[in-house]
C-alpha positions in Angstrom: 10.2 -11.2 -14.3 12.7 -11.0 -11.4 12.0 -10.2 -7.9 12.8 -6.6 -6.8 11.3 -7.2 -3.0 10.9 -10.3 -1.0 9.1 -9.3 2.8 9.5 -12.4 5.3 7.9 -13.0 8.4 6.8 -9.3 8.7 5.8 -8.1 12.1 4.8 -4.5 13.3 3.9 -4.8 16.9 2.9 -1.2 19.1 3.8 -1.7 23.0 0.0 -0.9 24.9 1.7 0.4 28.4 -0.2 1.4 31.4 -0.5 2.6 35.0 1.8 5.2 36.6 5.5 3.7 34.9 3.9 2.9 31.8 4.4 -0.7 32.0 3.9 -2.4 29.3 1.0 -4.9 29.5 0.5 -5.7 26.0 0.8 -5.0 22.0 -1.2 -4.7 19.5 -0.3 -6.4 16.2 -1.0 -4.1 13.7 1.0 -6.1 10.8 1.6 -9.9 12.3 3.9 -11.7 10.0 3.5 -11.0 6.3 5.8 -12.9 4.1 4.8 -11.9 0.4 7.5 -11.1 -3.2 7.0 -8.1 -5.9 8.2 -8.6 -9.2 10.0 -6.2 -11.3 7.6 -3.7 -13.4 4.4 -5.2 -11.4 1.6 -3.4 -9.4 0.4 -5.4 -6.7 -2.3 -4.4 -4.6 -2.8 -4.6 -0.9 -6.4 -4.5 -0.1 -8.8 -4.6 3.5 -11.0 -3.3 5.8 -9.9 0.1 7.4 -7.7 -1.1 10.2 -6.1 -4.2 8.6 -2.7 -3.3 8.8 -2.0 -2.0 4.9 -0.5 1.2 5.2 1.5 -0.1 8.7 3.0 -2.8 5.8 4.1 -0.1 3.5 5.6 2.3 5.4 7.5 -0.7 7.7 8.8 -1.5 3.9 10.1 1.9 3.4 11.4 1.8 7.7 9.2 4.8 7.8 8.3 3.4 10.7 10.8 0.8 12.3 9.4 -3.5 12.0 8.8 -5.3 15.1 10.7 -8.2 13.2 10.9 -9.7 9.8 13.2 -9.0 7.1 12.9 -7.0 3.9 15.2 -7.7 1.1 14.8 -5.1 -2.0 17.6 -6.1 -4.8 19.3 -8.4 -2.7 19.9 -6.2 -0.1 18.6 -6.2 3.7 16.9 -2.5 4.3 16.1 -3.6 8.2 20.5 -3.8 8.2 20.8 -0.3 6.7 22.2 2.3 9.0 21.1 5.9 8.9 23.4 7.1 6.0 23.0 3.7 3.8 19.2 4.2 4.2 19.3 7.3 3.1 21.3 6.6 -0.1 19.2 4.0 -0.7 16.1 5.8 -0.2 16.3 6.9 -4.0 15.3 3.6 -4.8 12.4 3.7 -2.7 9.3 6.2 -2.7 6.2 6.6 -1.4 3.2 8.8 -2.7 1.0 9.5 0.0 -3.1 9.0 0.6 -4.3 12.3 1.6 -3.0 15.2 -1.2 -4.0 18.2 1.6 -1.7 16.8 4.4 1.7 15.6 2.6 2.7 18.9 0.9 4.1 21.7 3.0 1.4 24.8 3.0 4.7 27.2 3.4 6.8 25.8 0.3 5.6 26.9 -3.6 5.7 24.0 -5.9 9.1 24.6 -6.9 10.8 24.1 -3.2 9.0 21.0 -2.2 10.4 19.3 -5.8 13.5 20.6 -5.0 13.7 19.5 -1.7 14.1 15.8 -2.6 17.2 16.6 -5.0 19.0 19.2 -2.9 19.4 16.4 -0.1 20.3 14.2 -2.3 22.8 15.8 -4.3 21.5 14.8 -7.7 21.3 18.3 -8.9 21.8 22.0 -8.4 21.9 25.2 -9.7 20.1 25.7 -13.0 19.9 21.9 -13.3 17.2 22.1 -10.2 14.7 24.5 -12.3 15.0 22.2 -15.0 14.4 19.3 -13.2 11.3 20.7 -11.8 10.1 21.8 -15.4 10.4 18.7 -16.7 8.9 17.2 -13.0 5.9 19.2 -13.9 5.5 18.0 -17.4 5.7 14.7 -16.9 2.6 14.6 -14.5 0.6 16.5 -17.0 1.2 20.3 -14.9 3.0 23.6 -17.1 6.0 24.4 -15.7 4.8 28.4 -14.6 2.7 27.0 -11.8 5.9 25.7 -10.1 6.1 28.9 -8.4 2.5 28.6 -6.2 1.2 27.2 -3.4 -0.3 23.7 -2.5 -3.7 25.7 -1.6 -4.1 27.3 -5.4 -3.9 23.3 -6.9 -7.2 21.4 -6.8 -6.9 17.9 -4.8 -5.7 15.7 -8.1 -3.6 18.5 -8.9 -1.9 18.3 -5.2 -1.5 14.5 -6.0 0.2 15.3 -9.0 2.7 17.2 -7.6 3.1 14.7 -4.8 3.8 11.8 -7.8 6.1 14.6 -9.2 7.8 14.5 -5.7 8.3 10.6 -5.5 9.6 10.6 -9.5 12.2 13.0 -8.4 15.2 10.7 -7.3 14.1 8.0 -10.4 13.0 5.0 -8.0 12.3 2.0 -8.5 9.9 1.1 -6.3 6.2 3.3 -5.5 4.4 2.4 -2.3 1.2 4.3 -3.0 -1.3 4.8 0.2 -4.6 5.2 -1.0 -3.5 7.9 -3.8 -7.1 7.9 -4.9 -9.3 8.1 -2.2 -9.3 11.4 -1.7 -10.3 12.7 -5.1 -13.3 12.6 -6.7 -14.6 9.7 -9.2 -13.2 11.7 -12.6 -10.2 12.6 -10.9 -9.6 9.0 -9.7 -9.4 8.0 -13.6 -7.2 10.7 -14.7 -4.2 9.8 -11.6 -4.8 6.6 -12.3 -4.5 6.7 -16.1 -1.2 8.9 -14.9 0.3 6.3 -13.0 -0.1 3.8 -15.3 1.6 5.7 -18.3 4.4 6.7 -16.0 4.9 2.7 -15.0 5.2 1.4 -18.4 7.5 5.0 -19.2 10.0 5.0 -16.5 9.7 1.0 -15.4 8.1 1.1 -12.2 6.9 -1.0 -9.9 3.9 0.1 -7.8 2.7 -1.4 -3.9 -0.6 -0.1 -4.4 -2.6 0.3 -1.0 -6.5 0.7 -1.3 -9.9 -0.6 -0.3 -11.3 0.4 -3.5 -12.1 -3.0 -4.9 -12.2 -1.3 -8.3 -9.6 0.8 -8.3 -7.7 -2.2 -7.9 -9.4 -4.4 -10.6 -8.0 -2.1 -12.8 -4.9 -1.1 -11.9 -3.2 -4.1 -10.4 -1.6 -7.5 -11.7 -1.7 -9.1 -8.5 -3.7 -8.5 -5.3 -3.0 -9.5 -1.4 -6.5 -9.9 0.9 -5.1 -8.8 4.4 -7.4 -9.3 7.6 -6.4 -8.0 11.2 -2.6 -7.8 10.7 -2.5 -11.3 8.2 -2.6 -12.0 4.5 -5.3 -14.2 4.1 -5.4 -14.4 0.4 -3.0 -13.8 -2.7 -3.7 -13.7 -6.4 -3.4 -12.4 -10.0 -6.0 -9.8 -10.3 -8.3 -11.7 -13.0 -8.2 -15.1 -10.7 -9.1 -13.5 -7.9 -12.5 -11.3 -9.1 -13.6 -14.1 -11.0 -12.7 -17.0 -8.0 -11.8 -15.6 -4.8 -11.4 -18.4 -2.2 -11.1 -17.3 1.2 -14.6 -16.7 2.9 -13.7 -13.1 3.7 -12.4 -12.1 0.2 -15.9 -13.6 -0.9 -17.4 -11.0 1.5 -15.5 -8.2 0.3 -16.1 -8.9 -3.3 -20.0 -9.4 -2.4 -20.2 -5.4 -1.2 -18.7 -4.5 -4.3 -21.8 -1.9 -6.3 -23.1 -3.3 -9.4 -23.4 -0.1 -11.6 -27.0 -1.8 -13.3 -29.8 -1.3 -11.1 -31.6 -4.5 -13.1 -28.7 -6.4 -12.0 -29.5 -8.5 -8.5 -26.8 -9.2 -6.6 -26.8 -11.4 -3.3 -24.7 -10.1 -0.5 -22.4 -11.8 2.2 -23.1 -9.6 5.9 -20.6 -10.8 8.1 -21.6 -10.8 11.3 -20.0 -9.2 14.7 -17.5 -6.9 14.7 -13.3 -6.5 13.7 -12.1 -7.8 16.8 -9.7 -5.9 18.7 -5.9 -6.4 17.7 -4.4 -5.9 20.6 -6.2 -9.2 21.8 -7.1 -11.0 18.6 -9.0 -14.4 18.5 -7.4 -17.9 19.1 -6.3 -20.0 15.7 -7.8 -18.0 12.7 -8.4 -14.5 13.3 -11.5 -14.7 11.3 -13.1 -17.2 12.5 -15.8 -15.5 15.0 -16.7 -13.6 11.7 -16.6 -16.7 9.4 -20.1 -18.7 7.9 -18.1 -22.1 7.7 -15.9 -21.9 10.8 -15.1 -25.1 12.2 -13.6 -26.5 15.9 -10.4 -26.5 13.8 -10.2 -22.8 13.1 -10.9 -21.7 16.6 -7.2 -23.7 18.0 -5.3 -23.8 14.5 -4.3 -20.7 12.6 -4.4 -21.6 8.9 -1.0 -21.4 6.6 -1.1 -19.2 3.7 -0.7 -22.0 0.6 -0.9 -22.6 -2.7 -4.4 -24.0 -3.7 -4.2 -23.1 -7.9 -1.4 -21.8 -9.8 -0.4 -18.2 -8.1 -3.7 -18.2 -6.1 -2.8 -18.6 -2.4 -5.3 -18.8 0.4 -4.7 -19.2 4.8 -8.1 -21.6 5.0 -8.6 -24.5 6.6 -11.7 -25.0 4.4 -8.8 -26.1 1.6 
C-alpha cells in the first residue's frame, strides 16, 4: 500500500499567559512531536486517556486548528504551506466526521441545506444536480431520501451521525479523521455506524484516522493502532500484535481495564498509581514515568525514542 499521510515532528503547543498584559509564562503541550505514516485504504486508530492530545492531532492534521510546528505531507503535498484558497481546494480531500452528533449539525438548517452546504461552496454541483446529490447522500448512509427536508432534532443520535458521515462523503475525500463517532450513541447503535463505515471504506476507498478510547471499538475496526500518553506516541502497532502483545507498560494498563464480558472469567488488573500529570509542566525524561511499575533512574533524565522492537510494532521504552 502507498502512503497517503506522513505527520513529522508534530507539535501543538497553547501559550498559558498571565497578569495584567497577558504575558506569556508558559505552554501547555497538548500534542508534543508526533511523527507517525497512514497508508492508502487503512484505518488506524489513535487511542488514550481523556486529555492525551488525540483529537488536538486530528484536527492540527486537517489545520482546523493551526500546529505549533511539524509538517504534514498528505499525497506529496505540504498542507502546513497551503494558503487560505489552496487549503480550501484541497479540503475536498480531507474530512472530518465529528464526536458528538447533537453539537456538529446546525439546529436551523433541514437535512437537505447542511448536505448542500459542503457542495455549494465548493462548486461541485448545483441546481437539480444538488437534490440528487443529497438523495443519493442519504441512501448511501442507510437514510430515505424524504427525511432530507427535517431537522437535526427529529433524527435519533446514530441517525444525526449518519447524516454527519453523509456530510463528510459529500466532496468524495480521501481521507476521514473521525473523533470519537461512537461515543455518543448507544451500544446497538455503535455496531450499526460502525458496520456503516466499514462498508463505505471498502465502497468508496477510504482511509479512516479513527480517534477513540474505546479499546473495542478499535479492536474491531482498525488495522493499526497508536498508544498516545500526555501529548506523545508511546506505542504503535497492527491491531492483532498489539491486543495479543502490547509492550509499553502503559498500553499494558490500558488493555488490563478492558471488561471481560464472562463473569467466570478472572482477570488481574494494572491500577496505575498518581495522577495524569499536568501538561503544561510535564515530568523530566519519560512523561510516564511517575506513573510507571518498572521506572528506572534512566527514565526520570532520558525521554525514550519511539523504535522498532518487532516487525511494525514500535514502542518509546527504555525497558527495550
Amino acid at each position: 500500500m502507498s502512503t497517503i499521510l506522513e505527520v513529522r515532528n508534530l507539535k501543538k503547543h497553547y501559550p498559558v499567559r498571565k497578569g495584567f498584559f497577558s504575558k506569556q509564562v508558559g505552554s501547555v503541550k497538548a500534542v508534543d512531536g508526533i511523527t507517525l505514516s497512514v497508508q492508502q485504504g487503512e484505518t488506524l486508530a489513535v487511542v488514550g486517556e481523556s486529555g492525551c492530545g488525540k483529537s488536538t492531532t486530528g484536527r492540527a492534521i486537517l489545520r482546523l486548528i493551526e500546529p505549533t510546528d511539524g509538517e504534514i505531507i498528505f499525497g506529496g503535498t505540504d498542507v502546513r504551506k497551503l494558503n487560505t484558497e489552496q487549503l480550501r481546494r484541497f479540503r475536498t480531500d480531507m474530512q472530518m466526521v465529528f464526536q458528538d452528533p447533537y453539537a456538529s449539525l446546525d439546529p436551523r438548517w433541514s437535512v437537505q441545506r447542511i448536505l448542500e452546504e459542503p457542495l455549494r461552496t465548493h462548486g461541485s454541483a448545483s441546481g437539480s444536480e444538488l437534490t440528487s446529490r443529497v438523495e443519493q447522500l442519504m441512501e448511501v448512509v442507510g437514510l430515505s431520501p424524504y427525511q432530507a427536508h427535517r431537522f437535526p432534532h427529529e433524527f435519533s443520535g446514530g441517525q444525526r451521525q449518519r447524516i454527519g458521515i453523509a456530510r463528510a462523503l459529500a466532496l468524495n475525500p480521501k481521507f476521514i479523521v473521525c473523533d470519537e463517532p461512537v461515543s455518543a450513541l448507544d451500544v446497538s447503535i455503535q455496531a450499526q455506524v460502525l458496520n456503516l463505515m466499514q462498508d463505505l471504506q471498502e465502497q468508496y476507498g477510504l482511509t479512516y484516522m479513527f480517534i477513540s478510547h474505546d479499546l473495542s471499538v478499535v479492536k474491531f475496526i482498525s488495522d493499526r493502532v497508536a498508544v498516545m500518553y500526555l501529548g506523545r506516541i508511546v506505542e504503535l502497532a497492527p491491531t492483532a500484535s498489539l491486543f495479543a502483545k502490547p509492550l509499553h507498560p502503559y498500553t499494558q494498563a490500558l488493555m488490563s481495564a478492558v471488561p471481560v464480558p464472562d463473569p467466570g472469567q478472572k482477570k488481574s488488573r494494572i491500577v496505575l498509581t498518581g495522577d495524569v500529570p499536568n501538561p503544561e509542566t510535564p515530568p523530566s525524561g519519560c512523561a510516564f514515568h511517575p506513573r510507571c511499575p518498572y521506572a528506572m533512574d534512566r527514565c526520570k533524565a532520558e525521554a525514550p525514542v519511539l523504535k522498532e522492537l518487532e516487525s511494525g510494532h514500535q514502542a518509546a521504552c527504555h525497558l527495550y
